[in-house]
C-alpha atoms as an extended CHARMM CRD file, in Angstrom:
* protein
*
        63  EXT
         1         1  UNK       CA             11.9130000000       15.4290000000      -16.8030000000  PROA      1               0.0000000000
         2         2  UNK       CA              8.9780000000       13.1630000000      -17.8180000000  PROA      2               0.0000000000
         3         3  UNK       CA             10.4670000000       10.0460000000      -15.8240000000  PROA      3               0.0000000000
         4         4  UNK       CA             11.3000000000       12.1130000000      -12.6320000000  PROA      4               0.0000000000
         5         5  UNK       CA              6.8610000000       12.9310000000      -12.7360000000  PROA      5               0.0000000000
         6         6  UNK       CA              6.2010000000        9.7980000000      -13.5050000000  PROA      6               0.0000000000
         7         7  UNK       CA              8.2700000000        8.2860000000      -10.6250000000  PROA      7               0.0000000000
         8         8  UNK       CA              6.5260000000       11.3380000000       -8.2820000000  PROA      8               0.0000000000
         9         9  UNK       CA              2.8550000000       10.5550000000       -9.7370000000  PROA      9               0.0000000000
        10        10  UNK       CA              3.2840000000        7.0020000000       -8.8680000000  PROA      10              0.0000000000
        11        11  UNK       CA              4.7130000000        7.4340000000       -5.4560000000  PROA      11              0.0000000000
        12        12  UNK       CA              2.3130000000       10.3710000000       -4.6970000000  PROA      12              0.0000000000
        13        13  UNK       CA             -0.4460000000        7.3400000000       -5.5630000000  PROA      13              0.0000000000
        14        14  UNK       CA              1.2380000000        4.7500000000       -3.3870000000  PROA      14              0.0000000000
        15        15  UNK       CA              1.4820000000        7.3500000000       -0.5890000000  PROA      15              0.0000000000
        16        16  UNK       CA             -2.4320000000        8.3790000000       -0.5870000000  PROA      16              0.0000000000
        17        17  UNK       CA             -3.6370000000        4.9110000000       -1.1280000000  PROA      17              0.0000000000
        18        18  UNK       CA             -1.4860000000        2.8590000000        0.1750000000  PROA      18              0.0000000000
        19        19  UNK       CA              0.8030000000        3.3940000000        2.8800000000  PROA      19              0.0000000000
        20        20  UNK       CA             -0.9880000000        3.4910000000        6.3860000000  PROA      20              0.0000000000
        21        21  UNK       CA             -0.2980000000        7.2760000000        8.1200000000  PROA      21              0.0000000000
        22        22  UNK       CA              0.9010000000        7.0220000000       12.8740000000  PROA      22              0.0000000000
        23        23  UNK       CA             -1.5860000000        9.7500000000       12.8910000000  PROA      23              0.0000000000
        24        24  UNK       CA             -4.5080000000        8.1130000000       10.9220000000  PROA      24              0.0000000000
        25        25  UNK       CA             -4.0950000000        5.1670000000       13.2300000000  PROA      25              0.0000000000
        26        26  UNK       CA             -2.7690000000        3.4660000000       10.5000000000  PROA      26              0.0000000000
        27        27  UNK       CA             -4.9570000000        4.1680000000        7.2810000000  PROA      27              0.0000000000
        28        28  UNK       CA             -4.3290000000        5.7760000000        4.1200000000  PROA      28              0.0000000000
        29        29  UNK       CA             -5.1160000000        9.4560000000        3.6780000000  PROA      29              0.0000000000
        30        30  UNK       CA             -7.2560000000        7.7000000000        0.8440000000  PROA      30              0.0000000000
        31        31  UNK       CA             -9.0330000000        5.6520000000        3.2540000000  PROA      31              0.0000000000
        32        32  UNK       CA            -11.6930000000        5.7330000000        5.5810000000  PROA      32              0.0000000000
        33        33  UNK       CA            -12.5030000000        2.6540000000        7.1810000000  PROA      33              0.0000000000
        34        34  UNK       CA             -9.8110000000       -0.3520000000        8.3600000000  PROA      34              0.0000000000
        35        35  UNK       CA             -9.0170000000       -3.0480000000        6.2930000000  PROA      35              0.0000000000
        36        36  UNK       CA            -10.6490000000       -6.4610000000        7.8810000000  PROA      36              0.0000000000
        37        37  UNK       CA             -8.5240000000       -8.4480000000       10.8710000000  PROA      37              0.0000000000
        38        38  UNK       CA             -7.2710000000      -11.3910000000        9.5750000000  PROA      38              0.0000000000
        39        39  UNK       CA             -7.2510000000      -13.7580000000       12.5210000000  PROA      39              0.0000000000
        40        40  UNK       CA             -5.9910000000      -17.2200000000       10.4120000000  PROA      40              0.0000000000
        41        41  UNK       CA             -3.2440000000      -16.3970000000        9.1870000000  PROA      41              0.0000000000
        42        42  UNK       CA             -2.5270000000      -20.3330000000        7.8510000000  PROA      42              0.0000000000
        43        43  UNK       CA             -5.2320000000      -20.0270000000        5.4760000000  PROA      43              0.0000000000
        44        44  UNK       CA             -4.0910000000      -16.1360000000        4.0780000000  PROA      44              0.0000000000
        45        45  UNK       CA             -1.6280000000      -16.0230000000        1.8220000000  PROA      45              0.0000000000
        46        46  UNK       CA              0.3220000000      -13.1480000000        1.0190000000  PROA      46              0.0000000000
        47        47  UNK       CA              0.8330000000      -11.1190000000       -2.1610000000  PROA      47              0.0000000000
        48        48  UNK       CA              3.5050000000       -8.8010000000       -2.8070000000  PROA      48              0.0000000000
        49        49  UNK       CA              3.2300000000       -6.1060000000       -5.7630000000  PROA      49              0.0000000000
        50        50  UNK       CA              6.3290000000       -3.7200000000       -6.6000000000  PROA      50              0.0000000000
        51        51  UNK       CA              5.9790000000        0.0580000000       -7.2380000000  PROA      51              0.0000000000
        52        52  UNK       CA              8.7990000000        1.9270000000       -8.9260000000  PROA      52              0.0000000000
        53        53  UNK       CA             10.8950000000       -1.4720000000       -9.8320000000  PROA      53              0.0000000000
        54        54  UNK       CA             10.6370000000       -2.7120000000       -6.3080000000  PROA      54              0.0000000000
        55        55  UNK       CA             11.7670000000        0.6480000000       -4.6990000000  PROA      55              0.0000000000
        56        56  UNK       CA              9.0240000000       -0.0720000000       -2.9250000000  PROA      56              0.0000000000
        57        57  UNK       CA              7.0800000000       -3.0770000000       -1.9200000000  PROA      57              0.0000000000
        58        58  UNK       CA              3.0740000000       -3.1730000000       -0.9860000000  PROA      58              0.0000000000
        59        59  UNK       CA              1.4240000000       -6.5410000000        0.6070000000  PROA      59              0.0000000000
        60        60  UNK       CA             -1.6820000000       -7.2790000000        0.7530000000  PROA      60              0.0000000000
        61        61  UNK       CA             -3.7440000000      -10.7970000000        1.8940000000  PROA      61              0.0000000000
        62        62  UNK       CA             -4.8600000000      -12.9080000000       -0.1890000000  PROA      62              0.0000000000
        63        63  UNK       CA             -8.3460000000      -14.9850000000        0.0760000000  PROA      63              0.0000000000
């Protein structure tokens, strides 16, 4: 019982901080402005973190 909350606390923080919402044109409940347009996308690179063992996958630019 304590893994199955765990695994919900953790997703329930990945949902409200993380994964963009159609109907908040694409932010977080957690969130209220955009995240800045990256325009060069050759000087960016791209880091990946895994939530719940790689169940699921966030990215996120690098500087």
């Amino acid at each position: 019982m304590a893994h199955a909350r765990q695994v919900l606390a953790t997703y329930k923080k990945h949902y409200h901080t993380h994964r963009p919402h159609r109907a908040r044109r694409q932010l977080p409940p957690d969130s209220v402005q955009q995240p800045a347009t990256v325009h060069n996308f050759d000087t960016r690179g791209l880091l990946r973190t895994r939530v719940l063992g790689g169940v699921i996958n966030e990215y996120r630019y690098t500087a």
